[in-house]
N, C-alpha and C positions, 0 to 999 in steps of 0.2 A: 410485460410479456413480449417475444419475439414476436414481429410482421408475421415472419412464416410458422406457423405450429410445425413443420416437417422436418428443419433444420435439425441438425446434428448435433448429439451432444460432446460436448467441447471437456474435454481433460486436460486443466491446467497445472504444471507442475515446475511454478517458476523458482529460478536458480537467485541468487544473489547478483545483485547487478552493480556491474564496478563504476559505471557511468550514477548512482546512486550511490555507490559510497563515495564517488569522487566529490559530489554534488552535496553530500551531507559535509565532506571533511571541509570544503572550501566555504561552505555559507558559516557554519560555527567557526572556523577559522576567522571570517571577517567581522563575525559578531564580538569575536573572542581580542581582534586588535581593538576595536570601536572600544569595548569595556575597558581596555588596561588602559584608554588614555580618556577616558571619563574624570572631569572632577569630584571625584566623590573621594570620599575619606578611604583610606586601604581597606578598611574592616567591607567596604560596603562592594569594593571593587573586588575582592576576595572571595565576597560572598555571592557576586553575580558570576565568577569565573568557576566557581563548584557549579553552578546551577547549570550553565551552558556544556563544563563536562559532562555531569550526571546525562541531561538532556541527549547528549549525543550520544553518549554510549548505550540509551535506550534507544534511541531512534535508529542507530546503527545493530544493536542485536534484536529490537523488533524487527524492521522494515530489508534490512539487506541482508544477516546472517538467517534470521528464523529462529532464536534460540529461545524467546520464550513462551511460556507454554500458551497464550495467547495466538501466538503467530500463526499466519493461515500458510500452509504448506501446501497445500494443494486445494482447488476449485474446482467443482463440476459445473456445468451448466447448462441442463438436457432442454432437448427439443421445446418444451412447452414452456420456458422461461424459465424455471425454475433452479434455483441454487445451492449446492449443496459445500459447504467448506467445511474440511480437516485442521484441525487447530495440532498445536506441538503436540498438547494430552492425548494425542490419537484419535480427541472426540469429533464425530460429525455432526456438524449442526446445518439445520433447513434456515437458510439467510432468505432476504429481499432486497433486492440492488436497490438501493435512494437514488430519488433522480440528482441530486446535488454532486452526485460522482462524477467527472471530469475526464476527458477522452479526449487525446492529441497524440498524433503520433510519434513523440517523443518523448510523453508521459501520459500514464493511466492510472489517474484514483479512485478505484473502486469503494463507494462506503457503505454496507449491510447491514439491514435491521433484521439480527437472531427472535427466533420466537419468542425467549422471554424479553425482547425489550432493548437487549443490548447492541451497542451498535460496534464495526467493528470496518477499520480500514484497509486496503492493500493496496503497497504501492508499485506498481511497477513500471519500465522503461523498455525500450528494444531489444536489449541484452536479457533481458529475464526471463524469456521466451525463443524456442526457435523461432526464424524468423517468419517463415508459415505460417503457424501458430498465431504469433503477433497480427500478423495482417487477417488473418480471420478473425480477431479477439475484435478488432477496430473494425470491422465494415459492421460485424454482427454487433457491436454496442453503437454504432451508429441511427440501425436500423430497428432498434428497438425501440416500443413506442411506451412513451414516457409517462404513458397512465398507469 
């Protein structure tokens, strides 16, 4: 829950951020050299170069586009702590920030436990948010307390 019960609630509506697809293309890219000079048999190297595709083009149409129906599109965050995310299916769900979610001002992993159980990540960076926005999103996860 927030310090302050009074705070404002916060309406998140982060955009795709190109500093996160840059950051996706360049880590699977060097994952992607390391494998193709792996001594391993073709079959095995071939088989790790699908996986690290596959991976990215999920991790890039989860995390940066929004296009599956998973994907959180928008976040609310009202006064009294509580969380409310928009998934692609239009559906809203009442989440719970984990404390193991991570805040730096060049990146922010929010991870949420939904009522039935599920848990559910979002990632975002500077560009994701107007820049306002951003720096209220960082001082107010700062200042929440962690119980």
């Amino acid at each position: 829950m927030s310090s302050k019960k009074s705070d404002q609630t916060l309406i998140l509506d982060p955009v795709g951020s190109r500093y996160l697809a840059f950051m996706l293309l360049f880590l699977y890219g060097a994952a992607m050299l390391v494998t193709v000079h792996l001594p391993l048999p073709v079959w095995a190297v071939a088989t790790l170069a699908l996986f690290l595709i596959f991976n990215l083009h999920h991790a890039f149409n989860h995390h940066v586009l929004g296009r599956y129906p998973d994907s959180i599109l928008q976040l609310t965050w009202d006064g009294d702590g509580e969380w409310r995310l928009l998934d692609g299916r239009g559906c809203l769900h009442e989440a719970r920030l984990l404390p193991n979610s991570y805040v730096h001002p060049l990146l922010v992993i929010l991870n949420f436990r939904y009522a039935d159980g599920r848990r559910q990540t979002m990632l975002m960076m500077p560009d994701s948010l107007p820049r306002k926005l951003w720096k209220q999103l960082l001082v107010r996860l700062r200042m929440e307390d962690p119980d």
